[in-house]
Each structure stands twice: as structure tokens, then as C-alpha cells.
N, CA, C and O of each residue as an XYZ file, in Angstrom:
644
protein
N       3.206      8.166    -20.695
C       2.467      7.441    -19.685
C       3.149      6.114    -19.368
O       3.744      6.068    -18.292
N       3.155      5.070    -20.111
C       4.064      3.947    -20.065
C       5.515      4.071    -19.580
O       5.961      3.073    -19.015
N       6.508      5.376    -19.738
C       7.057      5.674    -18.636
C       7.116      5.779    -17.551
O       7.998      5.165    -16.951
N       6.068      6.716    -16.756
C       5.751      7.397    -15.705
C       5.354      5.773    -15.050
O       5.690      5.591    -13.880
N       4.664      4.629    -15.775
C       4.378      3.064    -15.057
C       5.475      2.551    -15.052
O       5.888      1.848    -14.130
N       6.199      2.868    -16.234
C       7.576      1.897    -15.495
C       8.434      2.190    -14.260
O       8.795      1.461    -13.337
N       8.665      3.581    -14.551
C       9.233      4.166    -13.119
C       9.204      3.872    -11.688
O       9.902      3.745    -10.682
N       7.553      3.819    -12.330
C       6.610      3.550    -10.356
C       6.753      2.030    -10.125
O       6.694      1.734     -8.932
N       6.941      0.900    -11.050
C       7.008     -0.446    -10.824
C       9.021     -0.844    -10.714
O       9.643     -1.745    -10.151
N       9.440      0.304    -11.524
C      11.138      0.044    -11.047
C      11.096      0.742     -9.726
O      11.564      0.096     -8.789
N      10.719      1.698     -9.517
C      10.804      2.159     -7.575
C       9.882      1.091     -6.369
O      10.082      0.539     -5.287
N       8.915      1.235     -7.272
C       8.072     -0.241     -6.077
C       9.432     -0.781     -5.932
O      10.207     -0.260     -5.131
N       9.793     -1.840     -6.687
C      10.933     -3.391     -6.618
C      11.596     -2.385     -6.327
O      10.667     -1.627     -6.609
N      12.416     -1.674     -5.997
C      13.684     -1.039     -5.714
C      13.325     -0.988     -3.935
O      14.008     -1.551     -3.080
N      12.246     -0.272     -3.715
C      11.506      0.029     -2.487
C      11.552     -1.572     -1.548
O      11.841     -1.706     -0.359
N      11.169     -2.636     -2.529
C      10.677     -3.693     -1.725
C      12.216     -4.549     -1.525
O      12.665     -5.098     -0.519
N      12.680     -4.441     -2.621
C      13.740     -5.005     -2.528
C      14.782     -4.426     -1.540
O      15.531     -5.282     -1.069
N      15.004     -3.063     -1.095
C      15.609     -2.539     -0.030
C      15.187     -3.018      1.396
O      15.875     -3.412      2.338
N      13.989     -2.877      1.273
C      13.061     -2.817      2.627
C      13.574     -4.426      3.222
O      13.910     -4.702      4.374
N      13.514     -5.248      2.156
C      13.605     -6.535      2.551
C      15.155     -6.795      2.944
O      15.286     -7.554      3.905
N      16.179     -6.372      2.454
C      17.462     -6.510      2.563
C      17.884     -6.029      3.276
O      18.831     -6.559      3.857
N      17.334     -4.467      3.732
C      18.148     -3.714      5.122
C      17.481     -4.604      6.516
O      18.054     -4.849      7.578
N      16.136     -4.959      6.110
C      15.399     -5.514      7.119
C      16.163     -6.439      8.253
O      16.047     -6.455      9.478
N      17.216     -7.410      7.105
C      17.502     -8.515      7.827
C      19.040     -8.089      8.661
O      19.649     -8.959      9.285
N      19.487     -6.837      8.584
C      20.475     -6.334      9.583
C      20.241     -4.970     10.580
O      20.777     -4.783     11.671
N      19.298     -4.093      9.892
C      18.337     -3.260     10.800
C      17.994     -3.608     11.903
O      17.633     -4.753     12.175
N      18.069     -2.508     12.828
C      16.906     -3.466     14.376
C      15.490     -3.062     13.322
O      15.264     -2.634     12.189
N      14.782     -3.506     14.512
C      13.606     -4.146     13.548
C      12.573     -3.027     14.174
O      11.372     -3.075     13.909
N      13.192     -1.926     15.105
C      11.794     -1.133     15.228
C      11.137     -1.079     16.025
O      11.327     -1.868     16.951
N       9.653      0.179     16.131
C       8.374     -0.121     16.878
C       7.813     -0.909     16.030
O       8.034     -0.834     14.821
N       6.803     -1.991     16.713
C       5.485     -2.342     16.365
C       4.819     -1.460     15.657
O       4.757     -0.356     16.197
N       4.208     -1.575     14.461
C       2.763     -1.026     13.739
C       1.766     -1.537     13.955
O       1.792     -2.763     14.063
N       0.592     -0.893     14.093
C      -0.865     -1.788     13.561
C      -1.886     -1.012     14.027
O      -2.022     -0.253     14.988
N      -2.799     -1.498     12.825
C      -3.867     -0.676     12.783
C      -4.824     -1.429     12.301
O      -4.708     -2.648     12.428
N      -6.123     -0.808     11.560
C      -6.798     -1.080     10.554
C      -7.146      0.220      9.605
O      -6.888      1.283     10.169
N      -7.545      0.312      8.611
C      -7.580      1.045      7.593
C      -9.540      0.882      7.242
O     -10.268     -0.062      7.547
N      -9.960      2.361      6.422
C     -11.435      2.370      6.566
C     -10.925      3.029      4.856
O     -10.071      3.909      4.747
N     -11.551      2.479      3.804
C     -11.392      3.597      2.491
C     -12.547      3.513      1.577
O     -13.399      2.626      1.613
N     -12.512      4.400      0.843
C     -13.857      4.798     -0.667
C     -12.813      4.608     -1.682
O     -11.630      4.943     -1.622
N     -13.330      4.124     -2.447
C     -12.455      4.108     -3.723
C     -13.294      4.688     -5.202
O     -14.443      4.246     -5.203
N     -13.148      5.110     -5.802
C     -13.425      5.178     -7.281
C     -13.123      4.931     -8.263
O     -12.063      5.555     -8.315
N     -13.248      4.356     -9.399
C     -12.092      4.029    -10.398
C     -12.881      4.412    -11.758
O     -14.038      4.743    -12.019
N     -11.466      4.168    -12.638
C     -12.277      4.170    -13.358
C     -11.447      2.773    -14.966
O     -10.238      2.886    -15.168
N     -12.041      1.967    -15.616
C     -11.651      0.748    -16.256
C     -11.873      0.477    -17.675
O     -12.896      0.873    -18.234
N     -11.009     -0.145    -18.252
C     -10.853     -0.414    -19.468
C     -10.658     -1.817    -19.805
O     -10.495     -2.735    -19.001
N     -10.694     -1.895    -21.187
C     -10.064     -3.672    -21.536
C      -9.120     -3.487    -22.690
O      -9.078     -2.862    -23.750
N      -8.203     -4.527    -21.824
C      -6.750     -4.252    -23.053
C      -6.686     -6.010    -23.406
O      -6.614     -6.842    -22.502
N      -6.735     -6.438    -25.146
C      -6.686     -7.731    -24.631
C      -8.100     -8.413    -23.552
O      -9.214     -7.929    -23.348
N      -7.557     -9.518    -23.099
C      -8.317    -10.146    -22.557
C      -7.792     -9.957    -20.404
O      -7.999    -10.430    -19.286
N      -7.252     -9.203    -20.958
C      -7.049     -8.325    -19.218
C      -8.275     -6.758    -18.781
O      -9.043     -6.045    -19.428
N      -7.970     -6.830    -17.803
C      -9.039     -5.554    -17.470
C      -7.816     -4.506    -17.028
O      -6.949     -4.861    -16.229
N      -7.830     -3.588    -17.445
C      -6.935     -2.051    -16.588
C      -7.904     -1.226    -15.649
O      -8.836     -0.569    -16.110
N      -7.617     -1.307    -14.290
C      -8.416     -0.446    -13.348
C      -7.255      0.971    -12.958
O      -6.031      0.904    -13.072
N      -7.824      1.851    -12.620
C      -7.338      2.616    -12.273
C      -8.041      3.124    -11.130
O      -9.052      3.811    -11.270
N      -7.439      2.747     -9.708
C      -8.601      3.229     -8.228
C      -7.832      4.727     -7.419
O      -6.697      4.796     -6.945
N      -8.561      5.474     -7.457
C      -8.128      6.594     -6.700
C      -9.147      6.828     -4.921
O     -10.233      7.366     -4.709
N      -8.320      6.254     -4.122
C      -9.230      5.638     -2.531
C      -8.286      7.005     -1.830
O      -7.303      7.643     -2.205
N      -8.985      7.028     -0.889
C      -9.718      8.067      0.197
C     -10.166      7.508      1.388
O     -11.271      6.965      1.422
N      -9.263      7.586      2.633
C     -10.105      7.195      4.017
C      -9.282      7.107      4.979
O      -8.114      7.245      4.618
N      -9.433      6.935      6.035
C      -8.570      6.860      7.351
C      -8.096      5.732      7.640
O      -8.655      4.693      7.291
N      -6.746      5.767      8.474
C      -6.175      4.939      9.280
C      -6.183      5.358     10.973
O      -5.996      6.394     11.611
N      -6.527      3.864     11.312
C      -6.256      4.290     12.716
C      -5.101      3.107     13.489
O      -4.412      2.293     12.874
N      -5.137      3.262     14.651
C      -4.095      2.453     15.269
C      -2.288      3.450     14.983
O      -2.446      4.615     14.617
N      -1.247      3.124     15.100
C       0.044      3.506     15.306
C       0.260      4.358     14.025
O       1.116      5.242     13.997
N      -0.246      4.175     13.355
C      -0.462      5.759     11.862
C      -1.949      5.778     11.738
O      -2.773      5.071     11.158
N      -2.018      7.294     12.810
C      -3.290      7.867     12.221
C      -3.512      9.016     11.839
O      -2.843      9.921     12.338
N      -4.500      9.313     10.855
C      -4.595      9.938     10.170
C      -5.726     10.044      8.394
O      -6.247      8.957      8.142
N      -5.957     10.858      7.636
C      -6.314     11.021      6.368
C      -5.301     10.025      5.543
O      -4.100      9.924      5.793
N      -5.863      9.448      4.718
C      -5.118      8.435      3.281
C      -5.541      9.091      2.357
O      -6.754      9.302      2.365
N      -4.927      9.514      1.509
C      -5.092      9.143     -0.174
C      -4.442      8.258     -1.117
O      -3.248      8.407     -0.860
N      -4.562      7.273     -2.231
C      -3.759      6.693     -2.952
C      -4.197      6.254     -4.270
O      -5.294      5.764     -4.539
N      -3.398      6.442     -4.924
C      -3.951      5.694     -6.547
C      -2.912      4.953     -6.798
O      -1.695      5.136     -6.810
N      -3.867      3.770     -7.067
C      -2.991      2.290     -7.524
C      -4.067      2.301     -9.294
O      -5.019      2.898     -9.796
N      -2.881      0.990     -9.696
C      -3.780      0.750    -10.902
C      -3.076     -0.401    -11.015
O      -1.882     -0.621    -10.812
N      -4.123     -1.238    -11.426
C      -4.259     -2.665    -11.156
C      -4.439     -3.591    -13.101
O      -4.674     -3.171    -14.234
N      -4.268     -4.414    -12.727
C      -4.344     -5.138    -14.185
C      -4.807     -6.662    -13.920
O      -4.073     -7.595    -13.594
N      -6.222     -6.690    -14.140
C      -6.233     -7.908    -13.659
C      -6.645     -8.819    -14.769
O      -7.533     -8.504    -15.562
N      -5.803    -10.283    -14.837
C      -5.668    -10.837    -16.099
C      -7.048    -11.811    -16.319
O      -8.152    -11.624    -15.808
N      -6.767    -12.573    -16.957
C      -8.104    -13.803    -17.572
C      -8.202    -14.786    -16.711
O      -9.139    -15.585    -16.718
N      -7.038    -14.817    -15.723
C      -7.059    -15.852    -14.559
C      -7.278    -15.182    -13.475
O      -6.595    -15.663    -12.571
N      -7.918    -14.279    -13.117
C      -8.268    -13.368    -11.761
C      -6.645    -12.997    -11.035
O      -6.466    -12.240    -10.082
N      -6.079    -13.404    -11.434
C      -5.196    -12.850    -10.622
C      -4.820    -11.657    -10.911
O      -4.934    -11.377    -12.104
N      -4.144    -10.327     -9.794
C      -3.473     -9.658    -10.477
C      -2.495     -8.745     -9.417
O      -2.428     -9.078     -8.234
N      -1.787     -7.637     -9.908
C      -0.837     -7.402     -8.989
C      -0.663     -5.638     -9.160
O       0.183     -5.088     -9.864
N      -1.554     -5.053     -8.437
C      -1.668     -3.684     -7.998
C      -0.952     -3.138     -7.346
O      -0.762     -3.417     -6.162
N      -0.295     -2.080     -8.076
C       0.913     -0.956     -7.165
C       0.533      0.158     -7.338
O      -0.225      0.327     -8.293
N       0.836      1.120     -6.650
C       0.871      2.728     -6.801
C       1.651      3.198     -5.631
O       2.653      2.777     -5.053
N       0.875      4.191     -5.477
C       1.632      5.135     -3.981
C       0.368      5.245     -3.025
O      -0.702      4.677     -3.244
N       0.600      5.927     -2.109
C       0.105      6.151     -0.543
C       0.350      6.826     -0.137
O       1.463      6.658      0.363
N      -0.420      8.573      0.193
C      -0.362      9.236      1.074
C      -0.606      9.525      2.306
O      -1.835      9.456      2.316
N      -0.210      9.871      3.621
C      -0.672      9.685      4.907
C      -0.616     11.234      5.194
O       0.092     11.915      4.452
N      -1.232     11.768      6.097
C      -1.228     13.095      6.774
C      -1.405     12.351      8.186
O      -2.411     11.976      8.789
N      -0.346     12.299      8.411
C      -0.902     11.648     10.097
C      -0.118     12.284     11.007
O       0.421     13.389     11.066
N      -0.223     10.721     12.134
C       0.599     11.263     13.153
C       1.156      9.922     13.296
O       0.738      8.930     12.699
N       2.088      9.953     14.092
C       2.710      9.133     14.800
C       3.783      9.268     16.108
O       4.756     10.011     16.234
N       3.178      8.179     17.098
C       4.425      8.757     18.641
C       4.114     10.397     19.100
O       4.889     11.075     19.775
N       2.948     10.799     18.627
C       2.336     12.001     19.003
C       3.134     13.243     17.519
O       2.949     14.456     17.618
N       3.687     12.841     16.698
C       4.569     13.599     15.779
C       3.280     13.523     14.636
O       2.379     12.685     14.579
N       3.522     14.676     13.774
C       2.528     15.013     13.137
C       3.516     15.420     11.159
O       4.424     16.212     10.907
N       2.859     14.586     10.359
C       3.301     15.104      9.151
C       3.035     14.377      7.928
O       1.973     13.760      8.013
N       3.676     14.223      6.733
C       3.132     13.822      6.029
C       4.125     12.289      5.293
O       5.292     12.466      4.943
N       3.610     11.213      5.186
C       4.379     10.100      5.076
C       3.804      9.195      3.073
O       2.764      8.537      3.080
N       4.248      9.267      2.300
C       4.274      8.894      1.480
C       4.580      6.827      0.980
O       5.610      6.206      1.241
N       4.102      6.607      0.703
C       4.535      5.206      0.467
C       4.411      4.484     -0.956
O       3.321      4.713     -1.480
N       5.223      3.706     -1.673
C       4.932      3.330     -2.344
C       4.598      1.525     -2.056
O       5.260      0.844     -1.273
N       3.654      1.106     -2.730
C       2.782      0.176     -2.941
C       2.654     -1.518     -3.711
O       2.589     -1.640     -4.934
N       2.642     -2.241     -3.137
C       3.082     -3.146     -4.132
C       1.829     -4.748     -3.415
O       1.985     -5.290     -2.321
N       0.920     -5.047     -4.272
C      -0.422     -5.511     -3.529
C      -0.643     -6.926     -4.420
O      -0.667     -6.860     -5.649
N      -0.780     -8.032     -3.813
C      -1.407     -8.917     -4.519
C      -2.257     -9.526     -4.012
O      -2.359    -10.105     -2.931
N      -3.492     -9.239     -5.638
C      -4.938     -9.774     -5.261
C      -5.159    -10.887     -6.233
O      -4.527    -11.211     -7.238
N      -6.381    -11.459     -5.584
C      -7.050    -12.647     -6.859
C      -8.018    -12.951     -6.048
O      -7.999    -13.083     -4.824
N      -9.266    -13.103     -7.147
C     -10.467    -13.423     -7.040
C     -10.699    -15.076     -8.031
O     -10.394    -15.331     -9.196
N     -11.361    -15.950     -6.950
C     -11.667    -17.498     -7.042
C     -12.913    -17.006     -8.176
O     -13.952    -16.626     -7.635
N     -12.890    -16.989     -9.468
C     -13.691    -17.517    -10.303
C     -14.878    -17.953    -10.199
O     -15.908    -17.475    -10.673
N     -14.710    -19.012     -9.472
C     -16.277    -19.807     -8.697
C     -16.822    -19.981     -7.577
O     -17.998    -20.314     -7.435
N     -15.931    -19.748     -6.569
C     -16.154    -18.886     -5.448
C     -16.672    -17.760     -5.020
O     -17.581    -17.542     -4.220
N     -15.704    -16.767     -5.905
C     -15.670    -15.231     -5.520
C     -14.961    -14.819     -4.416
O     -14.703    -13.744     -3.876
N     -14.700    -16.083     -4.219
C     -13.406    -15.508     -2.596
C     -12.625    -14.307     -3.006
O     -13.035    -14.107     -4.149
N     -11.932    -13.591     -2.797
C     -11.310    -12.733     -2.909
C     -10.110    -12.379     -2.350
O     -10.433    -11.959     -1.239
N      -8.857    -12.293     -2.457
C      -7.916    -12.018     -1.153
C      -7.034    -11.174     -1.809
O      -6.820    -11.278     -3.017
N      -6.396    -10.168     -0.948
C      -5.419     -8.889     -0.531
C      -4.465     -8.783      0.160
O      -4.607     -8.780      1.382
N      -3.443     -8.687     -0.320
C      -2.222     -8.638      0.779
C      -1.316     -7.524      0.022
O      -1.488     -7.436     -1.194
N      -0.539     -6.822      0.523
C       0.304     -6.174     -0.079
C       1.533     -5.718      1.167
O       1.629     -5.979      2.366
N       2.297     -4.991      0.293
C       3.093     -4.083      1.387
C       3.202     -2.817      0.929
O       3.022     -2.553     -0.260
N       3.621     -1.579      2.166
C       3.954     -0.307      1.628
C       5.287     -0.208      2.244
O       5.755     -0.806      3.213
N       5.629      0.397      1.714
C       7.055      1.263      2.043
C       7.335      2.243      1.856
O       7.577      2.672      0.728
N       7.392      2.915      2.922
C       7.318      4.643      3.670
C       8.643      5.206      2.403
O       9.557      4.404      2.593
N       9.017      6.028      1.452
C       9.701      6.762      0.522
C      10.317      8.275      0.859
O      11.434      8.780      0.741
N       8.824      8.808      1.410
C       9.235     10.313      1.848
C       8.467     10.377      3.441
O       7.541      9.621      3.735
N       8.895     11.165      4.158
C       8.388     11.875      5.158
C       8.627     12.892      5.365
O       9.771     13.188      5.016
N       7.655     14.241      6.129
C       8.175     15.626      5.988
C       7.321     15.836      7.183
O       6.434     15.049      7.516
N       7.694     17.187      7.964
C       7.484     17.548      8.637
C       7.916     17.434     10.108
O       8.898     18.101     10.437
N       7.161     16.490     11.259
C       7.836     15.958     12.395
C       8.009     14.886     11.939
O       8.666     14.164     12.690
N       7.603     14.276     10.691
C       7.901     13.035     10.530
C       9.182     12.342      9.786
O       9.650     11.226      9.559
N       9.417     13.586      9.581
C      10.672     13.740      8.586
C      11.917     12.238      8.911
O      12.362     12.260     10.059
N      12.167     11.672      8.485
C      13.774     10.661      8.984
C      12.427      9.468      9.297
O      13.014      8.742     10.099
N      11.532      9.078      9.202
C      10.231      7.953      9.608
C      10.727      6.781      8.298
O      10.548      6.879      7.084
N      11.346      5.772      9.029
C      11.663      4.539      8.094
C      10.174      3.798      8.355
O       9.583      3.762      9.434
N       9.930      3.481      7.661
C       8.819      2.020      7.726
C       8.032      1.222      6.814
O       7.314      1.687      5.929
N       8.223     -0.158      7.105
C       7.715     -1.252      6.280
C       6.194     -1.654      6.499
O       5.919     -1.805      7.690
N       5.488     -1.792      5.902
C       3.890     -2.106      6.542
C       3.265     -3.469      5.738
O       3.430     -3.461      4.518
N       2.593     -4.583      6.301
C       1.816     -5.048      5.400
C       0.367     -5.002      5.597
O      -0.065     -4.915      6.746
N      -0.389     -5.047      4.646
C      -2.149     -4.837      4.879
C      -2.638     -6.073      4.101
O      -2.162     -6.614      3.103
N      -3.967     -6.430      5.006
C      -4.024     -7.950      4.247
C      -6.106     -6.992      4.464
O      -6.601     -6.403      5.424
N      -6.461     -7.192      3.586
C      -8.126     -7.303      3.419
C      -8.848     -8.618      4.310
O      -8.153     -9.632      4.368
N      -9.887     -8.649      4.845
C     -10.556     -9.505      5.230
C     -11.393     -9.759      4.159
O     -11.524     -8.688      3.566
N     -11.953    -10.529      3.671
C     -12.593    -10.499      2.350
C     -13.874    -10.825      2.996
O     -14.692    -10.904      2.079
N     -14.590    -11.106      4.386
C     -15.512    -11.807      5.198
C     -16.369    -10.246      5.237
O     -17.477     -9.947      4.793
N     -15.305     -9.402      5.988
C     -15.858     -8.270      6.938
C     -15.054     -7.220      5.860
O     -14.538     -6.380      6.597
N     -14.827     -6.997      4.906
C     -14.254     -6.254      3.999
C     -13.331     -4.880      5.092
O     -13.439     -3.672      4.880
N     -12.401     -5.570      6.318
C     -11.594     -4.522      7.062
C     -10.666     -5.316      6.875
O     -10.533     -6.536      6.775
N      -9.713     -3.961      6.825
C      -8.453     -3.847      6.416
C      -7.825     -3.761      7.529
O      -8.195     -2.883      8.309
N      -6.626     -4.711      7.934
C      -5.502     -4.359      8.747
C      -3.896     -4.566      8.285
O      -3.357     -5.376      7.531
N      -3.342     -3.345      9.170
C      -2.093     -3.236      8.863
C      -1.203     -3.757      9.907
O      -1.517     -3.317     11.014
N       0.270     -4.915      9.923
C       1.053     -4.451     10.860
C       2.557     -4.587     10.179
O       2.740     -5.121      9.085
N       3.452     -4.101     10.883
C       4.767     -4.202     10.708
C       5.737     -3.332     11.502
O       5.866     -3.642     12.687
N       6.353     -2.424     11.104
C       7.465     -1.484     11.972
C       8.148     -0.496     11.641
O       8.187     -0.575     10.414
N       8.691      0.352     11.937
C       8.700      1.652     11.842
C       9.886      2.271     13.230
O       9.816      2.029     14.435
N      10.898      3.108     12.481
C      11.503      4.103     13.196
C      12.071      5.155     12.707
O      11.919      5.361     11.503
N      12.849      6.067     13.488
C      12.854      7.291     13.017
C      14.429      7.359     13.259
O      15.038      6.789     14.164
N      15.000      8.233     12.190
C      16.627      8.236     12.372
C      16.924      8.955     13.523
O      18.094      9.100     13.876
């Protein structure tokens, strides 16, 4: 198991770290954006004075990727609310009228104000696999939570070889 996490946190940084480096000589793409609707379930433990979540979410995207989501992240959030949730991201969508299946891996940072309860979300994905018409689909995304109206929006960019 502790393998199979390291893997997914050496491909996240491998993922983000590409995304960011081809970015700055790449053309830069279509426009993305959307908002995102999800259910989540989890299920949590205590390691230490950290919490281990494990969320397996379910729900649609709409706007420039639409379609069914699935994804399981697992999160670790420490004694100072902060914490830093990765996993993957499945899409069955569409895009540019093309239809298939787009994979992403995940890399999210949250923290919750203690005495507040404010809450905030930001992350990025980065598209790994695509198949079908979607097959050759490069794309970078970021999603930030509203913590007010608990909706999710995505934007960034996306093309196809």
C-alpha cells in the first residue's frame, strides 16, 4: 500500500512538474471552464495526531468537459488544518463535440481556519490518459471550491495532438 502512495505522489510531481515546464514553451491552447457538481464518501482514521481520509466522489462536470466524474483522493490532514490531497480523476465526457474517456491525476490544497471554519480548495489536474475520440487530449485544469456556495469551478486549457 505505501507503495502504490508513493507512486501516485511521484507521478502527481512528475505530472505537475511537466505540465508546468512544457507550459511555458507550448502554445497555450483552448480555453477550459466549467463548474463541477460531486457526492463524496469517505471513509477516516487517526494516525498520530493527523487524520487519514480516504474520499471516493461521484458527479458531473459541465462547461468545456462534460460529462460523469469519478475520483478517489486521500487526504491527510495535519494538527494545523492544513493539508494536501492527491489522487486521480476520471472523466467520461466529451469535448469539441468528441466523446471518451480522460483520466487525470490530482494534486489539491486545502485548509480549514480553526476558528473561523473558513475553508479553502484549490488544486490542479492533469489530463495522463485519454482514449477513445479523445485520445492525443493534453490538458492542465485548476479547480478552486467556493467555500460560501460550496461550487466548484474549473478553468485552464487543453489541446489535442
Amino acid at each position: 500500500m505505501k507503495k502504490k502512495i508513493a507512486l501516485a505522489l511521484a507521478l502527481a510531481a512528475s505530472c505537475v512538474a511537466l505540465a508546468t515546464a512544457t507550459g511555458a514553451t507550448a502554445t497555450p491552447g483552448s480555453p477550459a471552464s466549467g463548474t463541477q457538481e460531486f457526492t463524496a464518501t469517505f471513509d477516516e482514521r487517526l494516525a498520530g495526531p493527523n487524520l487519514v481520509i480516504r474520499l471516493h466522489l461521484e458527479g458531473t462536470w459541465f462547461g468545456t468537459f462534460a460529462g460523469s466524474v469519478t475520483g478517489d483522493v486521500m487526504e491527510v490532514v495535519r494538527a494545523t488544518g492544513d493539508s494536501r490531497p492527491h489522487g486521480f480523476t476520471t472523466c467520461v465526457c466529451t469535448v469539441e463535440g468528441r466523446s471518451g474517456t480522460v483520466t487525470f491525476v490530482s494534486v489539491i490544497a486545502a485548509s480549514l481556519d480553526s476558528v473561523t471554519f473558513d475553508f479553502h480548495l484549490q488544486g490542479r489536474l492533469v489530463a495522463v490518459q485519454a482514449t477513445g475520440e479523445l485520445a492525443g487530449l493534453h490538458a492542465v485544469i485548476d479547480v478552486v471550491l467556493d467555500s460560501a456556495t460550496f461550487i466548484t469551478t474549473y478553468s485552464g486549457s487543453y489541446h489535442f495532438d
